[in-house]
FISEDO-482359 format. One record per residue (C-alpha): residue in three letters; x, y, z. Coordinates in pm, whole numbers, plus 50000, padded with zeros to 5 digits. Example, Ala and Ser with C-alpha at 12.3 -4.5 7.8 and 13.67 -1.06 7.14 Angstrom:
<rs>
> ALA | 51230 | 49550 | 50780
> SER | 51367 | 49894 | 50714
</rs>
This chain:
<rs>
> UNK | 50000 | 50000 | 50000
> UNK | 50134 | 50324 | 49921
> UNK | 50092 | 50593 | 50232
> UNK | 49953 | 50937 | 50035
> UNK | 50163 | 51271 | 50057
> UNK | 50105 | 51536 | 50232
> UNK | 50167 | 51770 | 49916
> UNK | 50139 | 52122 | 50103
> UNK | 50406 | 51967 | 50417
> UNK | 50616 | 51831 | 50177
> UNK | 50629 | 52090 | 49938
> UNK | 50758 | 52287 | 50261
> UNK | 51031 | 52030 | 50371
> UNK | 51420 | 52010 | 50272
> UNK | 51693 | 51759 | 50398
> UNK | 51987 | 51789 | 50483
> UNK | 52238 | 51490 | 50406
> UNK | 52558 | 51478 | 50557
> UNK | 52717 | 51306 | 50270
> UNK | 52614 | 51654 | 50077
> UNK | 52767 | 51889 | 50349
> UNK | 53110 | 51829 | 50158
> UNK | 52996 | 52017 | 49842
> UNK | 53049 | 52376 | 49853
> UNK | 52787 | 52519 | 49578
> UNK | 53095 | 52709 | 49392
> UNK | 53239 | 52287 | 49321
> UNK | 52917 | 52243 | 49062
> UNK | 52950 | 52624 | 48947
> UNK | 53134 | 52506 | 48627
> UNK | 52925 | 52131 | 48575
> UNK | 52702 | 52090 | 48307
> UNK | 52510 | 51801 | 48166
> UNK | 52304 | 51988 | 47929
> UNK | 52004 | 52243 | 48027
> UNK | 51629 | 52169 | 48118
> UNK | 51330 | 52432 | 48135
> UNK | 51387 | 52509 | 48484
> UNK | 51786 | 52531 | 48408
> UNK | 51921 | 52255 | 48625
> UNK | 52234 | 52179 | 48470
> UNK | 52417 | 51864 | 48660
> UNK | 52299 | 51536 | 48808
> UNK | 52395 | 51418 | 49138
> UNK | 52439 | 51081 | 49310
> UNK | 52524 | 50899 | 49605
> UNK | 52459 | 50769 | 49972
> UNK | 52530 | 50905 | 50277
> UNK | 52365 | 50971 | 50660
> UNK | 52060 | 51246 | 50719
> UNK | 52246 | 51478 | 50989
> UNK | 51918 | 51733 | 50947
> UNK | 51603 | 51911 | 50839
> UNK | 51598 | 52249 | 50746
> UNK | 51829 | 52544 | 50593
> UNK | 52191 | 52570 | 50399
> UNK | 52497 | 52688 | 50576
> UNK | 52798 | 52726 | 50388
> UNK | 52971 | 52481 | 50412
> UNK | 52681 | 52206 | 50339
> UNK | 52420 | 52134 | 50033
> UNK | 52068 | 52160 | 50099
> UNK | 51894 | 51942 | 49891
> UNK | 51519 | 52042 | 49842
> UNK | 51248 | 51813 | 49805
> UNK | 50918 | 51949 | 49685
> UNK | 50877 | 51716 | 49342
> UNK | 51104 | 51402 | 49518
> UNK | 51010 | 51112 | 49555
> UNK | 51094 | 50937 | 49924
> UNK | 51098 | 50564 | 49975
> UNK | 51086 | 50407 | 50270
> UNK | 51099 | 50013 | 50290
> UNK | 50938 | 50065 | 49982
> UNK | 50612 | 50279 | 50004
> UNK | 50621 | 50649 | 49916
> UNK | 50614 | 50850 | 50216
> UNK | 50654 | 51223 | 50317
> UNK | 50984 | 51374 | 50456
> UNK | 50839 | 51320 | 50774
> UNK | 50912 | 50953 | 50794
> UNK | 51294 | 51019 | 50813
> UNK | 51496 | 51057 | 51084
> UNK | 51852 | 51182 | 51136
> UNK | 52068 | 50920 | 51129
> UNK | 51918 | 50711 | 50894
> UNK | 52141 | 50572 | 50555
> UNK | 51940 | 50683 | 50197
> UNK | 52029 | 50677 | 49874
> UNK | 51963 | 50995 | 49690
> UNK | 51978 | 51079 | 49317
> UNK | 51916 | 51437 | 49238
> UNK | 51988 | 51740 | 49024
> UNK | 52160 | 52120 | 49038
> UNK | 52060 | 52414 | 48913
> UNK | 52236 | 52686 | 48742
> UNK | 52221 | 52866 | 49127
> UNK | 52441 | 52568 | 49247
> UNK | 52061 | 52458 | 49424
> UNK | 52039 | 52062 | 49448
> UNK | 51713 | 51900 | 49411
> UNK | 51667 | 51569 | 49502
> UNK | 51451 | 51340 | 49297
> UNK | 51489 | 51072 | 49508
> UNK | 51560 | 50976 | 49844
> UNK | 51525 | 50581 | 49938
> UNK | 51586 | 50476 | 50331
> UNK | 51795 | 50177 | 50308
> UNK | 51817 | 49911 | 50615
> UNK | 52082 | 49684 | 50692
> UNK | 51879 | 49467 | 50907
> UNK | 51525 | 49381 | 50971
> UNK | 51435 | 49129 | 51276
> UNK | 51332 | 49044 | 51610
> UNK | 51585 | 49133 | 51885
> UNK | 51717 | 48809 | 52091
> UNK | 51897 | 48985 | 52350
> UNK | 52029 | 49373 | 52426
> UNK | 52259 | 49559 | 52700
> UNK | 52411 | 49881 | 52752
> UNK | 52576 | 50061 | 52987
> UNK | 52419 | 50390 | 52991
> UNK | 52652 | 50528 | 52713
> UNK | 52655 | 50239 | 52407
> UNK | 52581 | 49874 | 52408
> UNK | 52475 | 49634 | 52186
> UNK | 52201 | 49387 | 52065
> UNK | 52205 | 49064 | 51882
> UNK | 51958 | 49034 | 51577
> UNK | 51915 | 48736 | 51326
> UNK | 52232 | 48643 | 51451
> UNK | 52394 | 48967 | 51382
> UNK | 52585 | 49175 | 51689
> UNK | 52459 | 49533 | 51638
> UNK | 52668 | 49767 | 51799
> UNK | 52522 | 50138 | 51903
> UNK | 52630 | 50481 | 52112
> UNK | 52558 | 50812 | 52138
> UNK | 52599 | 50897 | 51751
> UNK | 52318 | 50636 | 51749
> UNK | 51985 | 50746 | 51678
> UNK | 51676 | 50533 | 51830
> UNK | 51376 | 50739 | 51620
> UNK | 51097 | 50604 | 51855
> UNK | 51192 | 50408 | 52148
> UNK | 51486 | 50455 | 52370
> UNK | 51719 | 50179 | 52395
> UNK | 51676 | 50102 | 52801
> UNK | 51320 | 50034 | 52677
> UNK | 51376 | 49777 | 52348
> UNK | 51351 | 49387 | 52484
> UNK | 51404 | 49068 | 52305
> UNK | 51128 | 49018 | 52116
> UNK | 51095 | 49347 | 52005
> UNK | 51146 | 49366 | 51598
> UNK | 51369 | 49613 | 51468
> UNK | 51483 | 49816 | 51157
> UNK | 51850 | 49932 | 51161
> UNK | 52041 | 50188 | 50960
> UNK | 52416 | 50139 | 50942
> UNK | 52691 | 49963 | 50815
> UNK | 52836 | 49602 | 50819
> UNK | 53150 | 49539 | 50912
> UNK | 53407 | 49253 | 50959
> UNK | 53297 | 48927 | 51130
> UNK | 52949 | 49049 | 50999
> UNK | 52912 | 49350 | 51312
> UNK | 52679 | 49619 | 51234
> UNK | 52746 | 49941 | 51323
> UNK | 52387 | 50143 | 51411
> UNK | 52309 | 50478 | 51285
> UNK | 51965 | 50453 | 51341
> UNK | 51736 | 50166 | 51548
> UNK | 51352 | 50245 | 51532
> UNK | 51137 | 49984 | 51653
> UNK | 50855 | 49868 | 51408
> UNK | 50493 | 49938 | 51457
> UNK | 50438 | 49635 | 51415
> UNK | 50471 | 49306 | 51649
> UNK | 50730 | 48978 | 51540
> UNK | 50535 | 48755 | 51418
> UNK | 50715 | 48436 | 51385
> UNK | 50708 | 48248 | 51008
> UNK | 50478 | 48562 | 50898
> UNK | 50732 | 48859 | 50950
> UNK | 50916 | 48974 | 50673
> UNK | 51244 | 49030 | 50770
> UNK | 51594 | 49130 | 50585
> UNK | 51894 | 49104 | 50679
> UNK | 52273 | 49218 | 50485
> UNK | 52626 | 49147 | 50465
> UNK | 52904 | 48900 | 50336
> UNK | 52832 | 48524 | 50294
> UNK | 53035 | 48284 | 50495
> UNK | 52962 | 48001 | 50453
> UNK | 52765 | 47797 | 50147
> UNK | 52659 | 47403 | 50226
> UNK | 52350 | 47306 | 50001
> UNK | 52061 | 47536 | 49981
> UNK | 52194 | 47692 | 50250
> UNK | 52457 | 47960 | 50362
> UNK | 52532 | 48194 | 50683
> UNK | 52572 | 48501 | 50773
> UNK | 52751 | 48540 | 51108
> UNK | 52505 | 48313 | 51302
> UNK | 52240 | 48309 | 51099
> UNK | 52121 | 48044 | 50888
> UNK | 51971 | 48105 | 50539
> UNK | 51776 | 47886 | 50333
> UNK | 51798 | 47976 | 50033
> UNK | 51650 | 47655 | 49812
> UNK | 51311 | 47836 | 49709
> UNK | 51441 | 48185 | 49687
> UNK | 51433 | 48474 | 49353
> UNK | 51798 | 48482 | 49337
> UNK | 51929 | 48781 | 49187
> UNK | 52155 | 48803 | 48932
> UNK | 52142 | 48378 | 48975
> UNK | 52229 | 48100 | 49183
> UNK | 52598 | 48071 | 49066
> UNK | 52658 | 48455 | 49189
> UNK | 52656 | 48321 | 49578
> UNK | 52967 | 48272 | 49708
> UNK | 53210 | 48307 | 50016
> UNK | 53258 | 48658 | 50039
> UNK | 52963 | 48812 | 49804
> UNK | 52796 | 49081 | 49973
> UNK | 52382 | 49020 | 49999
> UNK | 52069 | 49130 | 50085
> UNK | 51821 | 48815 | 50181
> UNK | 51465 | 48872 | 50224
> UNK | 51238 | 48644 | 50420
> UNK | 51067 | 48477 | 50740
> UNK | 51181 | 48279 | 51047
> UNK | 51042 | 48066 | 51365
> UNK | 51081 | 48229 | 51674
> UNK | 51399 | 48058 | 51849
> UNK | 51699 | 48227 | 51696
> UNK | 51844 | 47882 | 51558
> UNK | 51587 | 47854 | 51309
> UNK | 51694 | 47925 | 50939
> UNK | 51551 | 48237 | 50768
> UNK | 51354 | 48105 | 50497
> UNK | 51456 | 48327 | 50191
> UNK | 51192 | 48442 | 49958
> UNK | 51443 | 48634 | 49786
> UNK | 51815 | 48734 | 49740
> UNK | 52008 | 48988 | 49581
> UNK | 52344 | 48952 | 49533
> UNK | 52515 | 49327 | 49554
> UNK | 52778 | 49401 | 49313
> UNK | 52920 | 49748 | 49284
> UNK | 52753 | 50049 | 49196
> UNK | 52745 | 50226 | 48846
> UNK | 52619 | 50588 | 48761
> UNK | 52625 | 50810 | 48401
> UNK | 53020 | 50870 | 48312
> UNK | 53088 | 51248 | 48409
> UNK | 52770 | 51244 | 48713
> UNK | 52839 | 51418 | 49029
> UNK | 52897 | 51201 | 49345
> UNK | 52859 | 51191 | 49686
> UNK | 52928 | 50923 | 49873
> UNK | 52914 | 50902 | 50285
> UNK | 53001 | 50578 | 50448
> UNK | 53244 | 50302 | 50645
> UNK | 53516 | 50144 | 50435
> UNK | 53430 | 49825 | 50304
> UNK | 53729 | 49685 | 50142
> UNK | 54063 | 49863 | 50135
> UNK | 54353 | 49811 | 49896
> UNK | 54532 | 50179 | 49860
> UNK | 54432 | 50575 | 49861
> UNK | 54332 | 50504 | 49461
> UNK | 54162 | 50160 | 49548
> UNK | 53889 | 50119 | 49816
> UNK | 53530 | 50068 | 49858
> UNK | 53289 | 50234 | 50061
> UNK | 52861 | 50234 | 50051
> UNK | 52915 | 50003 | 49735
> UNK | 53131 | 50286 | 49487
> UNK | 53455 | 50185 | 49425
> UNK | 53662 | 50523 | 49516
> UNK | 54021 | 50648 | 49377
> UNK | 54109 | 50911 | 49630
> UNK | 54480 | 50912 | 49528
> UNK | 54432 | 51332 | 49425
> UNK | 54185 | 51452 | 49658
> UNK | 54266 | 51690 | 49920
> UNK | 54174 | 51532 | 50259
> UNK | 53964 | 51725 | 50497
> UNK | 53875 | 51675 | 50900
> UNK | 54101 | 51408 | 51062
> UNK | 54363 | 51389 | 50877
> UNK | 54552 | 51127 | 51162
> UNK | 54381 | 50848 | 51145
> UNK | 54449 | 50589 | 50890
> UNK | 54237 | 50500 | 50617
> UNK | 54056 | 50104 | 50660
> UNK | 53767 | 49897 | 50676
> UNK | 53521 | 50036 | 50927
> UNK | 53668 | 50431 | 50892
> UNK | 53410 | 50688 | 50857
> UNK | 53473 | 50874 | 50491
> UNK | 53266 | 51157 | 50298
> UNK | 53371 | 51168 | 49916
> UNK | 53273 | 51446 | 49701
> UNK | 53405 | 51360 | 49377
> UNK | 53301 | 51288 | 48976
> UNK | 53183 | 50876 | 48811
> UNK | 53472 | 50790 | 48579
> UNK | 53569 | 50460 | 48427
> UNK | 53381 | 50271 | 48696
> UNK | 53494 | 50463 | 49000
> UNK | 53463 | 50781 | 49149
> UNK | 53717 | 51024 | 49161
> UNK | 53738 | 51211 | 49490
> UNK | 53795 | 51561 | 49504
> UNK | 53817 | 51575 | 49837
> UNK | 53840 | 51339 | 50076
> UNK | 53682 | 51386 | 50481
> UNK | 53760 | 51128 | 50748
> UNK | 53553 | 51176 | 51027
> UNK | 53650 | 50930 | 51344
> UNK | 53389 | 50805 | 51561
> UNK | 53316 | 51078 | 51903
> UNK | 53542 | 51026 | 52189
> UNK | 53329 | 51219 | 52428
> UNK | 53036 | 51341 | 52534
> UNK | 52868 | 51663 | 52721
> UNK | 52559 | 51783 | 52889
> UNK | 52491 | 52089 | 53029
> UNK | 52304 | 52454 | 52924
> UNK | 52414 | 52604 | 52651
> UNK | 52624 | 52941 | 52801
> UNK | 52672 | 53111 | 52481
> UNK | 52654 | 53057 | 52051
> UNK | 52880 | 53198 | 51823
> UNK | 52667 | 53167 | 51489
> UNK | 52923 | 53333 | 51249
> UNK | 53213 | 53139 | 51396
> UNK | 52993 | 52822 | 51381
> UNK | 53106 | 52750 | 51770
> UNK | 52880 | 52709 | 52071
> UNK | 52989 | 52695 | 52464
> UNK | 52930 | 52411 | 52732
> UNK | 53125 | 52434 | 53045
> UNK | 53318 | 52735 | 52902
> UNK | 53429 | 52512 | 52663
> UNK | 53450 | 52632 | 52289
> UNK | 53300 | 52368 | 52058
> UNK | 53294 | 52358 | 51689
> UNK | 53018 | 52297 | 51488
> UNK | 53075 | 52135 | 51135
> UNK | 52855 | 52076 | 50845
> UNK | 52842 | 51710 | 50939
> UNK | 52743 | 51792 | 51246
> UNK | 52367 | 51575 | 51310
> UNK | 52073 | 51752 | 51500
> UNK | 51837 | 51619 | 51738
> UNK | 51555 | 51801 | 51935
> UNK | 51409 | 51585 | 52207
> UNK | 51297 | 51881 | 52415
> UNK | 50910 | 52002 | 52417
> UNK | 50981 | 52234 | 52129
> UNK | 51057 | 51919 | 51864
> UNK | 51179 | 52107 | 51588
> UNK | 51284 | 51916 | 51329
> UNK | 51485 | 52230 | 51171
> UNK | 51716 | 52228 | 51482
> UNK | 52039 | 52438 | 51384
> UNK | 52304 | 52597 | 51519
> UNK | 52144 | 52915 | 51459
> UNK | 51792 | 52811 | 51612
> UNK | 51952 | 52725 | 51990
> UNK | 51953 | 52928 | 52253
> UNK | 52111 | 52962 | 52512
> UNK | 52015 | 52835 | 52821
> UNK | 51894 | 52520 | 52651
> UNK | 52000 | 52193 | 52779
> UNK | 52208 | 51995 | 52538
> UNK | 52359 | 51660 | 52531
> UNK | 52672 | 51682 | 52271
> UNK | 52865 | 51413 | 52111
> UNK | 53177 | 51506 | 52024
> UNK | 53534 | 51437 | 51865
> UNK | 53867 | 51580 | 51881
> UNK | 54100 | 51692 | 51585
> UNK | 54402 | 51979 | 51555
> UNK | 54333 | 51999 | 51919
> UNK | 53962 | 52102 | 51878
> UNK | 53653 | 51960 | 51971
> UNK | 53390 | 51937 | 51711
> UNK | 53023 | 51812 | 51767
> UNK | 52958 | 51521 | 51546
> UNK | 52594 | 51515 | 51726
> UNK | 52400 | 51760 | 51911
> UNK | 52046 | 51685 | 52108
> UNK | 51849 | 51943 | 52259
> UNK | 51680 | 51752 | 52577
> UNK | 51384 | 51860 | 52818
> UNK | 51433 | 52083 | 53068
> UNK | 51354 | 51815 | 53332
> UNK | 51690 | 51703 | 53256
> UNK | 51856 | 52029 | 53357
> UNK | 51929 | 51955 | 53743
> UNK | 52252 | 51762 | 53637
> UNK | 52532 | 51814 | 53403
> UNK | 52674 | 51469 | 53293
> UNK | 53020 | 51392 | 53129
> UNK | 53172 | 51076 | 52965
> UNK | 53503 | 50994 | 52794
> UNK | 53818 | 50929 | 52902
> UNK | 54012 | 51040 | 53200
> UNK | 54335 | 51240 | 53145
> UNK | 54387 | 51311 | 53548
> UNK | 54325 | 51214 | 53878
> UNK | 54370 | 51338 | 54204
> UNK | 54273 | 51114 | 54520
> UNK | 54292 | 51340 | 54838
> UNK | 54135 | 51096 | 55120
> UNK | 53812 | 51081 | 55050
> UNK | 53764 | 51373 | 54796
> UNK | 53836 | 51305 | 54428
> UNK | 53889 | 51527 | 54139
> UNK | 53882 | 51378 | 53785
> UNK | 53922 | 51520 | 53457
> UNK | 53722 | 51363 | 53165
> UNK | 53685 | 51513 | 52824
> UNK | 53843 | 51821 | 52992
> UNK | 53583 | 51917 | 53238
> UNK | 53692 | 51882 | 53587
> UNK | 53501 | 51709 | 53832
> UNK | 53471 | 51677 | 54221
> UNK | 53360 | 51341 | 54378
> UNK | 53302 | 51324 | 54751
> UNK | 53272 | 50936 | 54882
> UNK | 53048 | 51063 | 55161
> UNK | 52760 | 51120 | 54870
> UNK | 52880 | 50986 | 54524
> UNK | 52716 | 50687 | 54439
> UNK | 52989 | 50476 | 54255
> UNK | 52837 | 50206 | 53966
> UNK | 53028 | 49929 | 53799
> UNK | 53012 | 49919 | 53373
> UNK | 52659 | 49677 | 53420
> UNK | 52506 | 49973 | 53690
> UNK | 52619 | 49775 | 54018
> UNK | 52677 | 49977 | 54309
> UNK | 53011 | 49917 | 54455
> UNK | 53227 | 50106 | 54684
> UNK | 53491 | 50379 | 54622
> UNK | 53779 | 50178 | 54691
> UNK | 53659 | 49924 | 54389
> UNK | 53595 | 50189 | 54149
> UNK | 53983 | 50407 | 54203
> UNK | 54098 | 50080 | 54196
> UNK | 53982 | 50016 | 53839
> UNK | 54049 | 50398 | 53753
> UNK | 54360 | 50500 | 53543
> UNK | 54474 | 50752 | 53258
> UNK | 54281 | 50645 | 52965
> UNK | 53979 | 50457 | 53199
> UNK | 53669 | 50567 | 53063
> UNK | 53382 | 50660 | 53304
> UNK | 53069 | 50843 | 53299
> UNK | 52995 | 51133 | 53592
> UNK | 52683 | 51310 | 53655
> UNK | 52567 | 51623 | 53901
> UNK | 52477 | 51982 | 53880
> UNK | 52704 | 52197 | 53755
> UNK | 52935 | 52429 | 53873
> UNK | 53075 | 52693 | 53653
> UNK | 53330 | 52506 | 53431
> UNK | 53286 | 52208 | 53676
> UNK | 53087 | 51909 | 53799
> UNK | 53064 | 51949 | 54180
> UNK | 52980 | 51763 | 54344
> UNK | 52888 | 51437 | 54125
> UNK | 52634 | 51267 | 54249
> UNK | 52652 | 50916 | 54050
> UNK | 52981 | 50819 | 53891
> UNK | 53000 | 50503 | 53638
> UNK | 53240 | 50291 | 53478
> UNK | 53207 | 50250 | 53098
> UNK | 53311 | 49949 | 52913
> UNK | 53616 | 49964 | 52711
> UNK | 53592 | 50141 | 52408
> UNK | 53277 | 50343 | 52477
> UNK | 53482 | 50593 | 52413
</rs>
């Protein structure tokens, strides 16, 4: 069934994509693909991660959607049905004002099934789907249910990317409004084949039976190590085979010689600078200037944002931004915005806001056009965040209720640590913090309570911990629950 529009909404609405924050409008000024009536000029193309809804900055694209088509798990829908953080397809046009257009946006999933079992610990966790370990954190949007509230049971729709040992990396978890129902449920699920015995093959855990599925190209395209896409249903106890109904096996993607690309995704495969693979283009980025990180080194499961043109089967990057995964995170009000700088203060701390930068309003307000230039401050934000050239840059923000405002919370890693009896100061993410054993409440990674001496013993340079309480200036004083995070939260 195909959900109707709402024409006069949508006509209203424009995304934001952060694989089309790379393009400044000046890189198109000179394309041309041959003119229309309404003087577009070049075609555009690509994948990437919504970061937004709402208006152009500089440094990004706005691509406007009043004659697009949007797909979602294939049914037209309005904007509406989007959410940051979700992975779409877009194919689009620009006009002769440098103005992209998209003609249309498709939501694509990377997994589709009942959850068999879930835990976090406050910051990021994980969950284990048809089989499939699904990794999420704070960059992770959940569009309609919170994670402390998803159970096994529950069925699911993520947005991410696979990577090795078939983990999935979540950019967006929504739960579906509908309940599992088992051998009636239509579930998907993607990644690389391991194993083939029969009619039937794995991925990571999961057993597919594939011996009465539409297999596309054909059957003799299935092998060790061919990325898929399987469609189908399954019993209820997670050792039951999905029965296929059908398959597609994914082979690279193709677009017009000379179209303008985009492409925003994890590394797939990784040979050199001019050889690797990421959301399905095969990319040369042996000439392009390299933007944001410019330390870590390229490989599968690195972040990259290609803007670049289709040549002989590949694109060719102009540029070339690595963005690494956040390695902190802040809540607090808002003390002051710096619009024209693009910067915004928490804790007296400057923090830079980029065009990738994704924006979430949870607070009473809900606006869906949440931008820098729209906050105030005052307002309570929670603010993921990474650091390069020795700055911080927001690779999320969330505006949260004001109910939240009693306590400031921080999480990362701590640089110092001071033990004076039983008085404690820590420094995590740079924001200084005063624990007092006489009323901080000291948790283990799974939320235990245990007792000070436990946790400082377990506490180091590099430890990463969570600490929450009202705020004080530039500090956290005194905190009032302080948590252990799991390696690599952070």
């Amino acid at each position: 069934m195909t959900t109707s529009l709402n024409n006069a909404a949508h006509r209203a609405t424009k995304i934001i994509l952060l694989l089309a924050s790379l393009f400044v409008l000046a890189t198109f000024a000179g394309c041309s693909s041959g003119g229309s009536g309404d003087d577009r000029q070049a075609g555009i193309e690509g994948t990437g991660i919504v970061s937004g809804f709402g208006s152009v900055y500089i440094e990004g694209m706005e691509f406007e959607t009043d004659d697009a088509t949007i797909l979602f798990v294939g049914e037209e829908v309005p904007e509406s049905k989007l959410s940051v953080g979700d992975r779409v397809a877009v194919t689009g046009t620009l006009d002769a004002d440098g103005r992209a257009h998209a003609d249309r946006i498709v939501y694509l999933r990377t997994l589709d099934g009942p959850i068999e079992s879930i835990e976090t610990d406050g910051e990021r966790g994980s969950l284990v789907a048809l089989g499939q370990t699904v990794y999420f954190d704070g960059n992770t949007t959940f569009v309609n249910t919170p994670a402390d509230e998803l159970a096994a049971g529950d069925l699911i729709a993520v947005s991410g990317f696979t990577r090795p040992s078939n983990r999935v990396y979540a950019e967006s978890i929504r739960q579906s409004e509908t309940d599992f129902v088992p051998n009636n449920s239509t579930l998907e699920i993607e990644g690389p084949i391991d194993t083939i015995d029969g009619t039937r093959l794995t991925i990571g855990d999961q057993v597919i039976d594939f011996a009465n599925a539409d297999i596309r190209p054909s059957r003799a395209a299935l092998t060790p190590g061919s990325r898929i896409e399987a469609f189908g249903s399954r019993d209820a106890a997670r050792t039951d085979p999905l029965i296929a109904s059908r398959i597609n096996v994914q082979s690279l993607n193709e677009a017009p010689e000379g179209r303008q690309m985009l492409v925003g995704a994890e590394i797939d495969d990784y040979e050199n600078l001019s050889d690797f693979v990421a959301g399905g283009w095969r990319i040369d980025a042996g000439d392009a200037e390299r933007q944001g990180d410019d330390t870590t080194a390229l490989a599968p499961g690195v972040r990259v944002s290609v803007r670049g043109v289709f040549e002989n089967q590949r694109v060719r990057a102009r540029t070339l931004w690595v963005e690494p995964r956040s390695n902190g995170m802040l809540q607090a009000r808002l003390d002051a915005i710096d619009s024209d700088a693009d910067t915004l203060t928490l804790f007296g701390r400057t923090i830079h806001v980029s065009a990738q930068t994704g924006y979430t309003d949870k607070s009473a307000t809900n606006d869906r056009a949440l931008r820098i230039s729209t906050l105030s401050p005052g307002d309570i934000l929670r603010v993921q965040l990474y650091m390069v050239q020795g700055k911080a840059v927001a690779r999320r923000i969330v505006r949260v209720q004001t109910s939240e405002a009693d306590d400031a919370a921080v999480a990362g890693h701590v640089t110092d640590t001071t033990r004076n009896g039983a008085s404690t100061t820590l420094v995590v993410a740079g924001i200084t913090a005063q624990l007092a054993d006489a009323t901080t409440t000291y948790h283990d990674a799974d939320g235990n309570v245990i007792d000070p001496p436990t946790f400082f013993a377990r506490v180091d340079a590099g430890t990463q911990v969570q600490l929450v309480g009202p705020q004080n200036g530039t500090q956290i004083n005194i905190v009032r629950n302080a948590r252990l995070l799991r390696a690599d939260t952070y």
